[in-house]
KOLMIVO-966774 format. One record per residue: residue in one letter; x, z, y negated of N, C-alpha, C in turn. Coordinates in steps of 0.2 Angstrom, whole numbers, padded with zeros to 4 digits, always signed. Atoms other than C-alpha are relative to their C-alpha. Example, Ala and Ser with C-alpha at 12.3 -4.5 7.8 and 13.67 -1.06 7.14 Angstrom:
BEGIN
A+0004+0000+0006+0062+0039+0022+0004+0000-0006
S-0004-0001+0006+0068+0036+0005-0004+0003-0005
//
This chain:
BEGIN
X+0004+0005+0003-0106-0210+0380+0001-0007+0002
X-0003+0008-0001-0108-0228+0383-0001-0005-0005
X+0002+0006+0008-0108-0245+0371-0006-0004+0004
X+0006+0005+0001-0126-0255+0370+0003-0005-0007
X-0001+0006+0005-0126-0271+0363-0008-0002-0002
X+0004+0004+0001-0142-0278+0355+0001-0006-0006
X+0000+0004+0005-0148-0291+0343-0004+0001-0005
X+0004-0005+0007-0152-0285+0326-0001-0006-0006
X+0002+0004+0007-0158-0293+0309+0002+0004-0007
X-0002-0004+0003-0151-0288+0294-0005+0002-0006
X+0004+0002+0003-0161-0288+0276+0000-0005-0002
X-0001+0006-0002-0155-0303+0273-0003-0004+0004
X+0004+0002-0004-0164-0309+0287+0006-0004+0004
X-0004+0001-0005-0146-0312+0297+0000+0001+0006
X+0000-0002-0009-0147-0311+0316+0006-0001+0003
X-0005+0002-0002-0132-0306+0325-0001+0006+0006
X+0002-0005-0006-0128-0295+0341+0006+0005-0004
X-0004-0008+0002-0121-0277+0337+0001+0004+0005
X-0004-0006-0006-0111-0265+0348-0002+0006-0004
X+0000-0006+0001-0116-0248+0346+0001+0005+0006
X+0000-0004-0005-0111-0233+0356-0005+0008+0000
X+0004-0004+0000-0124-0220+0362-0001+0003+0006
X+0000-0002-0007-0128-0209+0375-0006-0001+0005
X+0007+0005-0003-0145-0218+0382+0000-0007-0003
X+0002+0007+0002-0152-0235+0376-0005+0004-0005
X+0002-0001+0002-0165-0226+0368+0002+0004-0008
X-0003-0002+0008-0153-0217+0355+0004-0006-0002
X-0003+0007+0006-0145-0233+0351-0003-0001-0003
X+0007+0003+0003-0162-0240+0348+0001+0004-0007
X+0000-0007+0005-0163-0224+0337+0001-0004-0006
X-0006+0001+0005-0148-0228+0327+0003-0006-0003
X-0002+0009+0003-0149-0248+0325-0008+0002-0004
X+0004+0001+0004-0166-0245+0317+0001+0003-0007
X+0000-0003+0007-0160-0233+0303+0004-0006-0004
X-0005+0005+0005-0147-0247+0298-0004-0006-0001
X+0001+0008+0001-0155-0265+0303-0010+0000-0001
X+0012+0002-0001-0176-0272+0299+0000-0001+0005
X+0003+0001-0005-0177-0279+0316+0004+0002+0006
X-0006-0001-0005-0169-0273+0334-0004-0004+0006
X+0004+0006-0008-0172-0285+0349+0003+0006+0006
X+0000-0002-0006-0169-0279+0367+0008+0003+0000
X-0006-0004-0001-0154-0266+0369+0001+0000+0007
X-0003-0002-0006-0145-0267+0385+0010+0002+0001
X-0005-0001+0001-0130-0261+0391+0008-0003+0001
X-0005+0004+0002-0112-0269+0386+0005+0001+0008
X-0004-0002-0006-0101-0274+0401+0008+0001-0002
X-0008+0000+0004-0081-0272+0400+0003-0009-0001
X-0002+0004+0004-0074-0282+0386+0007+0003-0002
X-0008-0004+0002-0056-0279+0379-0002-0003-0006
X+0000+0002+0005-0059-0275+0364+0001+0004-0005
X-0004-0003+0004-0050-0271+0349-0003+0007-0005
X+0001-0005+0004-0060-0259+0339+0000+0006+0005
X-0002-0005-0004-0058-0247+0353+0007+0001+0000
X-0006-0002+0002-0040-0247+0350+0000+0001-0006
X+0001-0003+0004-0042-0244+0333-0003+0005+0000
X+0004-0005+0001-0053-0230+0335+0004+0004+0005
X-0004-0003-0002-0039-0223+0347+0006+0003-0005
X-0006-0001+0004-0026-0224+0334-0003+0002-0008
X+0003+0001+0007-0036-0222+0319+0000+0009+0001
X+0001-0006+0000-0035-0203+0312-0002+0003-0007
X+0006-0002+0003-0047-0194+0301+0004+0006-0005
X-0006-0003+0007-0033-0187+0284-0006+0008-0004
X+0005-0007+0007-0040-0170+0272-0004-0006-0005
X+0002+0005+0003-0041-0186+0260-0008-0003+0001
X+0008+0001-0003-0056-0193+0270-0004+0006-0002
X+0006-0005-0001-0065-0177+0274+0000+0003-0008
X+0001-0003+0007-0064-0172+0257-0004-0004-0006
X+0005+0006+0003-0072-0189+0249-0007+0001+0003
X+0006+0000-0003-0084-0189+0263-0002+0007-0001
X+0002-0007+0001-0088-0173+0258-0005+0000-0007
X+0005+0001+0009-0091-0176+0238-0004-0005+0001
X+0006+0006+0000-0101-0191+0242-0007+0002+0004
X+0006-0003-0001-0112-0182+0253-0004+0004-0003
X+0004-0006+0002-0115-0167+0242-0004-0005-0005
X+0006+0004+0003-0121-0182+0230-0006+0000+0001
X+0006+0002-0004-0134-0188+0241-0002+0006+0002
X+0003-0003+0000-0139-0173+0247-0004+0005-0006
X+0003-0003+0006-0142-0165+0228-0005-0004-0003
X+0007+0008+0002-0151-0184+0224-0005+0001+0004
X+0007-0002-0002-0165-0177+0237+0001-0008+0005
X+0000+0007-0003-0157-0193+0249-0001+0005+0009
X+0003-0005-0005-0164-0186+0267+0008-0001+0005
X-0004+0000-0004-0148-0181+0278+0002-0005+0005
X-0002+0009-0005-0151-0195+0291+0003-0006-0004
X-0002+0007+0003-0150-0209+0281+0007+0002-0006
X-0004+0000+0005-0138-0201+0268+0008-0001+0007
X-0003+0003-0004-0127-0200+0284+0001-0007+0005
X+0001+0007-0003-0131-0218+0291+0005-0002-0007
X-0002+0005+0006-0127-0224+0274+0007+0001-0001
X-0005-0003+0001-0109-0214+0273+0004-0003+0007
X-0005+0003-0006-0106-0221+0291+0002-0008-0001
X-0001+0006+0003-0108-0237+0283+0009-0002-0003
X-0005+0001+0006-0094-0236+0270+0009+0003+0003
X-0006-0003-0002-0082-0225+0282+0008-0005-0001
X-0005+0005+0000-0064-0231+0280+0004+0002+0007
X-0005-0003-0005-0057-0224+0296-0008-0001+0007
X+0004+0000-0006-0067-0228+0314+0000+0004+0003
X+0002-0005-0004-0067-0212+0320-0005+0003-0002
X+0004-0002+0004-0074-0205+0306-0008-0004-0001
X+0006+0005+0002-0088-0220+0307-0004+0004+0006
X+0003+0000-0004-0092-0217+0324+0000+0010+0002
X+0002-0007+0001-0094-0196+0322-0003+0000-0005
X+0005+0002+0004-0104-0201+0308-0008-0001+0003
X+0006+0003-0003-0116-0210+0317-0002+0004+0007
X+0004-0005-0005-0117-0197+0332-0003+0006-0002
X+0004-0006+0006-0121-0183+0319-0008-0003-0003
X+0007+0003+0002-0135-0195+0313-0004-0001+0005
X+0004-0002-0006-0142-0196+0331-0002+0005+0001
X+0002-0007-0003-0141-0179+0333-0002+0005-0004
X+0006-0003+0003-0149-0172+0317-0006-0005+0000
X+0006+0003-0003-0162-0185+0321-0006+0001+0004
X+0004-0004-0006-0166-0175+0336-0001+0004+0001
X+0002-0007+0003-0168-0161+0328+0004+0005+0001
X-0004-0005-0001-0152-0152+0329+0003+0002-0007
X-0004-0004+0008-0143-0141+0315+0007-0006-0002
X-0005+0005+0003-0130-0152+0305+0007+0002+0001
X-0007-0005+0000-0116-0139+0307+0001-0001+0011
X+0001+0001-0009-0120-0140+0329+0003-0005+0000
X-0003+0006-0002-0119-0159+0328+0007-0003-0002
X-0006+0001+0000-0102-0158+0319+0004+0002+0005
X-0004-0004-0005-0097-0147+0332+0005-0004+0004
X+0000+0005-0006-0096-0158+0343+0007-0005+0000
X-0006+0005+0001-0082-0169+0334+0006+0004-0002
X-0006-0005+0005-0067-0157+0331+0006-0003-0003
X-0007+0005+0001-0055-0173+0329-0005-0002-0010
X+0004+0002+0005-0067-0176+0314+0000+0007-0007
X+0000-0006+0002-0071-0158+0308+0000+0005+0001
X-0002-0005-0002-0064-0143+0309-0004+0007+0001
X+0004-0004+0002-0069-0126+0311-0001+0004-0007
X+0000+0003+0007-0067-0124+0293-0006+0000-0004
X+0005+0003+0000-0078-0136+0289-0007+0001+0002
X+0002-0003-0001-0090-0131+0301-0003+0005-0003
X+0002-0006+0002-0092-0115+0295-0005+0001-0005
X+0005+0002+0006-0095-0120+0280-0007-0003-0003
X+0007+0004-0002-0109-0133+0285-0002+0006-0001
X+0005-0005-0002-0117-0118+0292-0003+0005-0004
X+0002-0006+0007-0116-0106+0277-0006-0005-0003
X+0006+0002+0005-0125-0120+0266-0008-0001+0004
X+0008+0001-0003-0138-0123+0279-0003+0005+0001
X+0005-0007+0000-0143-0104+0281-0002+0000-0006
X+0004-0005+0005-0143-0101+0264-0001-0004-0004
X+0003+0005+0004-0151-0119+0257+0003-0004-0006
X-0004+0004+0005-0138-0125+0247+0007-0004+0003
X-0004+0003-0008-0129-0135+0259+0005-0005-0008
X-0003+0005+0007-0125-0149+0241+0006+0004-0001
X-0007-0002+0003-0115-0133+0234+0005+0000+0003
X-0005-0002-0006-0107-0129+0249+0005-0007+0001
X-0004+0005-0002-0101-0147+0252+0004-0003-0008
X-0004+0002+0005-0094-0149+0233+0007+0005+0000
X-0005-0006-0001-0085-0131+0236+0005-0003+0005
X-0005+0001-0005-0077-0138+0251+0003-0007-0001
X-0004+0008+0003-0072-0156+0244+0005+0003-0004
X-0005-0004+0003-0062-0145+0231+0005+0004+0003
X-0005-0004-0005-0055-0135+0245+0005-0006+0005
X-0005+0005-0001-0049-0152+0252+0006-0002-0002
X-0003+0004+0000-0043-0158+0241+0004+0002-0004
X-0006-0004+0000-0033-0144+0235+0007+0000+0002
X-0006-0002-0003-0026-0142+0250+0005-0009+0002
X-0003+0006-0002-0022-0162+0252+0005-0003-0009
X-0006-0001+0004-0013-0159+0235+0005+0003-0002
X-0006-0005-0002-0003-0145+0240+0007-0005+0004
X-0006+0002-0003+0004-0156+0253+0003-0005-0002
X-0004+0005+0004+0006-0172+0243+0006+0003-0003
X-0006-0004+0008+0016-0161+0229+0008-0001+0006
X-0006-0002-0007+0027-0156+0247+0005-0005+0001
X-0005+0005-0001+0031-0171+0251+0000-0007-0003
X+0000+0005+0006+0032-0184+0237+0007+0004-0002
X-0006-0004+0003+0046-0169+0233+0008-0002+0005
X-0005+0000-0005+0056-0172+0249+0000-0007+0002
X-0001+0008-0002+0054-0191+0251+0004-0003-0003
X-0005+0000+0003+0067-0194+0240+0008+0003+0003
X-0006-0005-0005+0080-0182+0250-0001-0005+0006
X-0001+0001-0008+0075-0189+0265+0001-0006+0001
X-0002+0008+0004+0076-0208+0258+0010+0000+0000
X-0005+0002+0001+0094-0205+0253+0005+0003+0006
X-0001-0002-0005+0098-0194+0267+0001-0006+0009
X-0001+0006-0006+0095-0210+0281+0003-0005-0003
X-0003+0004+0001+0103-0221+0270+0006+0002+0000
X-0009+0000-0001+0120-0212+0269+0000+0000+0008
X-0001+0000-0007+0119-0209+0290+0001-0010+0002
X+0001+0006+0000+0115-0228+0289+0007-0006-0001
X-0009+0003+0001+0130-0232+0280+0006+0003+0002
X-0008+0001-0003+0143-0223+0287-0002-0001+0007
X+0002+0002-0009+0136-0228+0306+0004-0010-0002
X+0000+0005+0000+0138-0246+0298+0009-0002-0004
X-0010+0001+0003+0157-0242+0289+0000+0001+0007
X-0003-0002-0007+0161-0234+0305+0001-0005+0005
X+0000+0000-0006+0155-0243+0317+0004-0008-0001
X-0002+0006+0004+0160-0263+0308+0005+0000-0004
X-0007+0001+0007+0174-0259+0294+0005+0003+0003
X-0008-0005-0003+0185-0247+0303+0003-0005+0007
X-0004+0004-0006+0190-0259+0319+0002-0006-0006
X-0005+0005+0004+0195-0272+0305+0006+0003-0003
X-0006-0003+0002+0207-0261+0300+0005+0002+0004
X-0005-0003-0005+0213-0252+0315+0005-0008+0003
X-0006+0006-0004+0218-0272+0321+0006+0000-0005
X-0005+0000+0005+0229-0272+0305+0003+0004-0001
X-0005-0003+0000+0236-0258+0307+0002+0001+0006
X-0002+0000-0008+0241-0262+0324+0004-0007-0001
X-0007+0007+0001+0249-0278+0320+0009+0001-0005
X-0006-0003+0002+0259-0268+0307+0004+0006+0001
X-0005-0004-0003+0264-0256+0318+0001+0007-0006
X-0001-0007+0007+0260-0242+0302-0001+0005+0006
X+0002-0005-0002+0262-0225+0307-0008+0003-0002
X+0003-0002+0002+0245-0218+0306-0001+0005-0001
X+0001-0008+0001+0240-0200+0298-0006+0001+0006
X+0006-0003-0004+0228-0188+0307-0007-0005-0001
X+0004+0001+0001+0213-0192+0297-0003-0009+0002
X+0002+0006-0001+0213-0211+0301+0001-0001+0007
X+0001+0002-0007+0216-0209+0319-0004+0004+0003
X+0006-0004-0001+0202-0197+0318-0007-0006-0001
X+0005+0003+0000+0190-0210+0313+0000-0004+0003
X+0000+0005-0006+0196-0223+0324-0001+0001+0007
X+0005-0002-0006+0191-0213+0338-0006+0000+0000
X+0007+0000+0002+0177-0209+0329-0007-0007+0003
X+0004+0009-0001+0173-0230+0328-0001-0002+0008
X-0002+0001-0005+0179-0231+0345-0005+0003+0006
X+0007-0003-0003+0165-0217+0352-0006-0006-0001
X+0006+0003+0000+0151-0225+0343-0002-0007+0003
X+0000+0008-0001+0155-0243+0349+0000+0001+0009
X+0001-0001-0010+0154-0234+0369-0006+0001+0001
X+0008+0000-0004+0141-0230+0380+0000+0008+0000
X+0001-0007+0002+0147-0212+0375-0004+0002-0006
X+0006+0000+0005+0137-0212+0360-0006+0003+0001
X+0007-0002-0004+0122-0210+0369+0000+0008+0001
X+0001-0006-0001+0127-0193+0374-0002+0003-0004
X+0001-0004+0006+0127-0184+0357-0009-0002-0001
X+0005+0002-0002+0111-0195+0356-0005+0006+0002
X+0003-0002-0003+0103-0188+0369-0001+0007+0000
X-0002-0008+0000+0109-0168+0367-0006+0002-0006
X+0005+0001+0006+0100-0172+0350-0008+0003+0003
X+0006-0003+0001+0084-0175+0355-0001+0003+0008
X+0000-0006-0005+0085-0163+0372+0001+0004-0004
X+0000-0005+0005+0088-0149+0359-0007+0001-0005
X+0006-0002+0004+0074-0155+0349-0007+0002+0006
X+0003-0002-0007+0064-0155+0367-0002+0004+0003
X-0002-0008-0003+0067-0138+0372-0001+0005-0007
X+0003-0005+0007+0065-0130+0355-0008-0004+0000
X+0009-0001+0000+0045-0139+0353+0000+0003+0006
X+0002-0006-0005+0044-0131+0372+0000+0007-0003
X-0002-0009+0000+0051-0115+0367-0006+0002-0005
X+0003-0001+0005+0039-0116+0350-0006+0002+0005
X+0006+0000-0001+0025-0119+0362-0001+0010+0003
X+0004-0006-0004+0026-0100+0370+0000+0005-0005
X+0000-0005+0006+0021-0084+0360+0006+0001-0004
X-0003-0004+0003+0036-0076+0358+0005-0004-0003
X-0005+0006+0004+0045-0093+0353-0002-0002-0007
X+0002+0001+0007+0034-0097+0340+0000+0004-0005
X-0001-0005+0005+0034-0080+0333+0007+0001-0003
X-0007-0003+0004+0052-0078+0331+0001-0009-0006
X-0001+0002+0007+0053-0097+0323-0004+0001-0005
X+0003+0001+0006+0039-0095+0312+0004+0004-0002
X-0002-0004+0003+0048-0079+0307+0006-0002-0004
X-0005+0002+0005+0063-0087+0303-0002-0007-0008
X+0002+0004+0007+0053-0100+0292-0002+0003-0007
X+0001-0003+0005+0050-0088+0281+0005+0003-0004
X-0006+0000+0001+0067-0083+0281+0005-0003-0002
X-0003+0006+0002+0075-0098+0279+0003+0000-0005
X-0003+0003+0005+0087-0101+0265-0003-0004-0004
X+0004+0004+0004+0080-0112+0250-0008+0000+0002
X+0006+0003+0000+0064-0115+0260-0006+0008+0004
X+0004-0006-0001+0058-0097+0265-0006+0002-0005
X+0003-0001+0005+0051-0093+0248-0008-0007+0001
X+0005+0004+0004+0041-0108+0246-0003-0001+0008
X+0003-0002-0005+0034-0105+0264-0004+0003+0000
X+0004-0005+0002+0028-0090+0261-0006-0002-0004
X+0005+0001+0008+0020-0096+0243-0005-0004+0004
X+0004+0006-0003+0013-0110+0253-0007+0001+0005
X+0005-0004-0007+0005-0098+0267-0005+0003-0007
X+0004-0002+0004-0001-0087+0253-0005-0003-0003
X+0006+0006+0003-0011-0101+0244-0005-0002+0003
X+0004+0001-0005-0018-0107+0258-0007+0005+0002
X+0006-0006+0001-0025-0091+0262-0004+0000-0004
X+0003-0002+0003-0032-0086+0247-0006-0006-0002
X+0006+0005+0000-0040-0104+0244-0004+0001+0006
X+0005+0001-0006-0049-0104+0260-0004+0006+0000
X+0004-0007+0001-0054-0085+0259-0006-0002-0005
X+0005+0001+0007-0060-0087+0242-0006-0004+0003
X+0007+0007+0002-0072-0103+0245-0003+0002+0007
X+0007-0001-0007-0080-0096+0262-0003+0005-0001
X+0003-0006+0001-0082-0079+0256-0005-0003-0006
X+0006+0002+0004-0090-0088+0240-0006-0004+0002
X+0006+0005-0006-0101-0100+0253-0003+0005+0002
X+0004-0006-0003-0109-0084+0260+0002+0001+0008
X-0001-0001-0008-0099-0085+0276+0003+0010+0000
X-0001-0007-0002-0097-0066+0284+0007-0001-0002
X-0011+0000+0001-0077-0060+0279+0001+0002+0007
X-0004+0000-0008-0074-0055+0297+0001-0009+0002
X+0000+0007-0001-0079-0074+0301+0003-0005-0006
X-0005+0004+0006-0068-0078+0285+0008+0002+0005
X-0004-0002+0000-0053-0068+0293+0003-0005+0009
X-0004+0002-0007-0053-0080+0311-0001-0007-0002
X-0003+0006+0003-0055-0097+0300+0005+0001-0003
X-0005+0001+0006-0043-0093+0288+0008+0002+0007
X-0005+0000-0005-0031-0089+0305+0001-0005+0003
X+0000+0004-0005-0034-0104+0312+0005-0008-0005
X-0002+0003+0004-0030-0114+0296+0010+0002-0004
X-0008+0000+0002-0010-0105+0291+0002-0004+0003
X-0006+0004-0004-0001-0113+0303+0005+0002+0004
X-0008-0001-0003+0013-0100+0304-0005+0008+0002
X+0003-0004-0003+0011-0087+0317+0003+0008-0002
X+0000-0006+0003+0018-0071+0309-0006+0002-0005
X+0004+0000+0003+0006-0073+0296-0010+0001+0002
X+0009-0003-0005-0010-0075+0308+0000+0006+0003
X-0002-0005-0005-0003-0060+0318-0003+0004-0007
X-0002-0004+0007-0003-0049+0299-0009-0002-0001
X+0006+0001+0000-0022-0058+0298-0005+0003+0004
X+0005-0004-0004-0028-0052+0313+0000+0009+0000
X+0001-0006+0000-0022-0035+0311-0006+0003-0007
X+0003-0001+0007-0030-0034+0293-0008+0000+0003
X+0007+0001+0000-0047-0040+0302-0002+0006+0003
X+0003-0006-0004-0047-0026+0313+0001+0007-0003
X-0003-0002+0005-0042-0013+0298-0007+0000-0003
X+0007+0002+0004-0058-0022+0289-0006+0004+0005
X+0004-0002-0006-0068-0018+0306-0002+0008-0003
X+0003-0009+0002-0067+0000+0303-0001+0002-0006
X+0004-0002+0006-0072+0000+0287+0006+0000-0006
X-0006+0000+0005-0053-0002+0277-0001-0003-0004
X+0000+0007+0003-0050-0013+0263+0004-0005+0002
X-0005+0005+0000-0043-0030+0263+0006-0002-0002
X-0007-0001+0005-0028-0027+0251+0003+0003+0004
X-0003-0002-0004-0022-0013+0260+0002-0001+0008
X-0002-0001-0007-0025-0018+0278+0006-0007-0002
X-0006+0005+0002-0014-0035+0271+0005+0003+0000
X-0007+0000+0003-0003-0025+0263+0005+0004+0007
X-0006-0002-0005+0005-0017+0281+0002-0006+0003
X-0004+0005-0005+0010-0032+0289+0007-0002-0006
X-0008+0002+0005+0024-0034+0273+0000-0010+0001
X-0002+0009+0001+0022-0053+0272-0005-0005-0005
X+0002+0004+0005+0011-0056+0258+0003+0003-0007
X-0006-0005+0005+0019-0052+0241-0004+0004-0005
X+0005-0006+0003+0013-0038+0230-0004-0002-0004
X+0007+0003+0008+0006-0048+0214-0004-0001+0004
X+0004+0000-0004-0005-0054+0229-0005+0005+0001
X+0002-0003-0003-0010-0042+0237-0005+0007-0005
X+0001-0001+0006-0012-0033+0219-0008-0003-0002
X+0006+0007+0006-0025-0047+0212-0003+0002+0005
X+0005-0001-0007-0034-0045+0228-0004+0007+0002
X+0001-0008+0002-0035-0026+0226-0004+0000-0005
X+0005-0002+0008-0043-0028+0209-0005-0005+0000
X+0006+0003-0003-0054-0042+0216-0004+0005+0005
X+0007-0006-0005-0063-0028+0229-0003+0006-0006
X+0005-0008+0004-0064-0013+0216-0003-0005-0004
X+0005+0002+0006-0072-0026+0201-0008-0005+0007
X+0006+0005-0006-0084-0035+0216+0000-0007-0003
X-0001+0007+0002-0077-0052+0211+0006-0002+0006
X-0006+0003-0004-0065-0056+0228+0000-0006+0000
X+0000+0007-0003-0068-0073+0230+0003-0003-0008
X-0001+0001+0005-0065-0076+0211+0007+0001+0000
X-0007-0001+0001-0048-0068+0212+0005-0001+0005
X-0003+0003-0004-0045-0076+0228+0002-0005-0002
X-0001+0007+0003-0046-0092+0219+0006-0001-0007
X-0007-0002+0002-0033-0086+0205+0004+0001+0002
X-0006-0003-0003-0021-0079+0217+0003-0008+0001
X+0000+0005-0003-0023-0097+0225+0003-0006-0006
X-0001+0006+0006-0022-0107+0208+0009+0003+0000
X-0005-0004+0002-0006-0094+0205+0006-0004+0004
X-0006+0002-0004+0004-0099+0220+0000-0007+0002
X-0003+0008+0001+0001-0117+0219+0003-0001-0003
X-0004-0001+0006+0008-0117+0204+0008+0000+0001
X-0007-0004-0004+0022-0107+0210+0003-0004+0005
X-0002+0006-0004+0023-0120+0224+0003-0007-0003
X-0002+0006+0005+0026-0134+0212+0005+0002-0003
X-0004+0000+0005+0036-0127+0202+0007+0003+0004
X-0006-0001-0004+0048-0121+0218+0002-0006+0004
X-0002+0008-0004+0047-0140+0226+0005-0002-0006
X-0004+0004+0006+0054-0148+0207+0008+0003+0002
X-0007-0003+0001+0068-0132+0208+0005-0004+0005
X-0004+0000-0006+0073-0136+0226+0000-0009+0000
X+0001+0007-0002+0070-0155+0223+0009-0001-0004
X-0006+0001+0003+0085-0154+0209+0005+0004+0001
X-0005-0002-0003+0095-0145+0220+0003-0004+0005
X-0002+0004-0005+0096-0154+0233+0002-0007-0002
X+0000+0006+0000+0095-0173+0227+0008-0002-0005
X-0007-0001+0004+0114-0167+0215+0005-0001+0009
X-0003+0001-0005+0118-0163+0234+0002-0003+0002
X+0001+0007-0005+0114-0178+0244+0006-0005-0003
X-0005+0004+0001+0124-0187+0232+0007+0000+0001
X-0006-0004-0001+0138-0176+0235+0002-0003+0008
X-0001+0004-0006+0138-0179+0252+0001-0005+0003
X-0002+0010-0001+0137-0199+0250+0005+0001-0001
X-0007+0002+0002+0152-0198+0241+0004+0005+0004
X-0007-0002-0005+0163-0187+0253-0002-0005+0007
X+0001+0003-0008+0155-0196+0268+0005-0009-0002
X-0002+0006+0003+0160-0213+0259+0008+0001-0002
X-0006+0001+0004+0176-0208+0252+0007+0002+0005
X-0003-0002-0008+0183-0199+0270+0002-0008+0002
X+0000+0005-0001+0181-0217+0275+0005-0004+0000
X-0004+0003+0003+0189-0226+0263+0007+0002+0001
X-0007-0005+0003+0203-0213+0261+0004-0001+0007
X-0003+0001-0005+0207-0214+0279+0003-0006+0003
X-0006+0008+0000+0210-0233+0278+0005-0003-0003
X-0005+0000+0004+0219-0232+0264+0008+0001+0000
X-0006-0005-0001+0231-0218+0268+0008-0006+0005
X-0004+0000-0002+0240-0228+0280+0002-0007-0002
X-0001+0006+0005+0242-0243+0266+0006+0000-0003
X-0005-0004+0004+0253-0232+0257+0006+0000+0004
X-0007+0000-0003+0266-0229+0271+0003-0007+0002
X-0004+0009-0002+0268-0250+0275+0001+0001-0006
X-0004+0002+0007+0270-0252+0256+0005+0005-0001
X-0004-0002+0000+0283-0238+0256+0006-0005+0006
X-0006+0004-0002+0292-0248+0270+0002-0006-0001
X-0002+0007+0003+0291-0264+0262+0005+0000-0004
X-0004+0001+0004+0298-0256+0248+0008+0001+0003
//
């Protein structure tokens, strides 16, 4: 696509030049007439440095957004506001320039007469397929408004799952960098004020204080950098290793295994799932075509593995419960509710309980591990703080032993 520039009128009756990007001049045209009263001659813009293009580099399109722009559109579209313009109108307001300008290339291109769900296609930085799908259910089966209020709830579920997540861990991770901070800053400034004083009085020093005086002594070299560097070469090689099947399978696997955070992994996959299932089977989307979006949306691959096998189970005519229940990695009250969702012919209903269940259970497993951990961290400060101290101290005691 390239940027045209013309000179537009507003209703106001302000005249100014406008940049827009389009893949002809004619779909500029298009696209300035739905927003402005008058357009003058569109030609095309030569190279400029110019800043909205770095913002729309850096600029990224949150659940938060797609899930506003979502309730706002099933507005207008239930107000009987006509699609184009209700998305002209919505590109208007966007808070994020990505989202502005995949706004406005969906508004070209149901213009010209393409399916609403096609023209998103097109933006996958924008919407996913998901979303997508979704579109498409409402526009087969004429309730596009419902469709798009179901999935603003679906949003904004899941953008409350992860708030809850990490508003739980920000605090851990808050006090966590400021101990590292302060003992880098005892170590690496308070400990050589001492070692000169105890160099002048010739004290014997214990282990422990000539441990951290090496310690100071490392971090104030150009050895430092090593451990540094091992750091993040270790982290380097572990996201490579992530990125190949059999890497990613064994750590998802272990994330679910995990100590304190395994459980609430699982809960968090399980949830997930069932939100998503729920609200696409409720949308009218086929369940086979539920079983490769809800794959795409876990995250963790033992999980999508345990999905796919279920799809293909469903294929031959199995149920959903059962084909779950062999992968062993959802849990039985799960898998249960989901059971007694096929035999009453209410799944998508008891998807959405399961779903309410384990967020719950997700909330109420962040608080447990949040007042676990935050008794910890302090614990930590104070032995990291106190080693310090203690070390400088120690050899305090044996000069005032020889004074006396």
């Amino acid at each position: 696509m390239s940027v045209y520039t013309a000179k537009v009128k507003d209703q106001s009756g302000k005249v100014f030049n406008e940049k827009i990007e389009a893949s002809s001049p004619e779909q500029a045209r298009s696209i300035l007439k739905n927003r402005y009263v008058a357009v003058g001659k569109v030609s095309k813009a030569g190279f400029e440095l110019d800043l909205s293009q770095l913002e729309l580099a850096l600029s990224t399109v949150t659940v938060k957004d797609k899930a506003i722009f979502s309730r706002q559109f099933a507005v207008m579209v239930n107000a009987g506001v006509a699609i184009v313009r209700a998305l002209a109108i919505l590109a208007e307001q966007a808070p994020k320039a990505k989202l502005k300008k995949a706004l406005l290339a969906v508004s070209a291109e149901v213009q010209q007469g393409n399916n609403l769900s096609d023209a998103m296609s097109k933006h996958p930085e924008c919407f996913d397929t998901l979303y997508i799908s979704m579109v498409e259910a409402g526009e087969t089966g004429g309730v596009l408004d419902e469709v798009l209020n179901r999935l603003a709830k679906l949003l904004e579920d899941v953008a409350k799952l992860k708030n809850q997540i990490k508003s739980a861990m920000a605090y851990p991770v808050a006090v966590g960098i400021f101990a590292v901070i302060a003992f880098l800053g005892m170590t690496i400034f308070l400990i050589p004020v001492f070692a000169g004083i105890f160099d002048q009085l010739g004290a014997e020093l214990p282990a422990l204080t000539k441990f951290m005086l090496w310690l100071s002594a490392l971090l104030r070299s150009w050895r430092a950098v090593i451990p540094v560097v091992a750091f993040m070469g270790t982290g380097f090689l572990c996201r490579q290793y992530y990125k190949t099947p059999v890497g990613r399978l064994q750590i998802d696997a272990f994330f679910l295994k995990m100590p304190l955070f395994g459980d609430l992994n699982q809960k968090t996959a399980v949830a997930r799932f069932c939100r998503v299932f729920g609200t696409l089977t409720r949308s009218g989307v086929p369940v086979l075509n539920c079983f490769d979006i809800v794959g795409n949306t876990i995250g963790n691959q033992v999980i999508i593995n345990a999905v796919e096998l279920a799809k293909r189970d469903v294929q031959q005519g199995g149920m959903i419960s059962l084909a779950i229940q062999k992968a062993k990695v959802f849990p039985p009250l799960a898998i249960q509710m989901i059971s007694i969702g096929e035999e009453t012919g209410e799944l998508d209903a008891m998807m959405s309980k399961v779903a309410d269940f384990y967020e719950d259970e997700v909330e109420q497993a962040v608080k447990a591990l949040t007042s676990i951990i935050e008794p910890l961290m302090m614990v930590f400060i104070a032995v990291m703080v106190g080693t310090i101290l203690l070390s400088m101290y120690l050899p305090m005691f044996s000069i005032f032993d020889q004074l006396g």
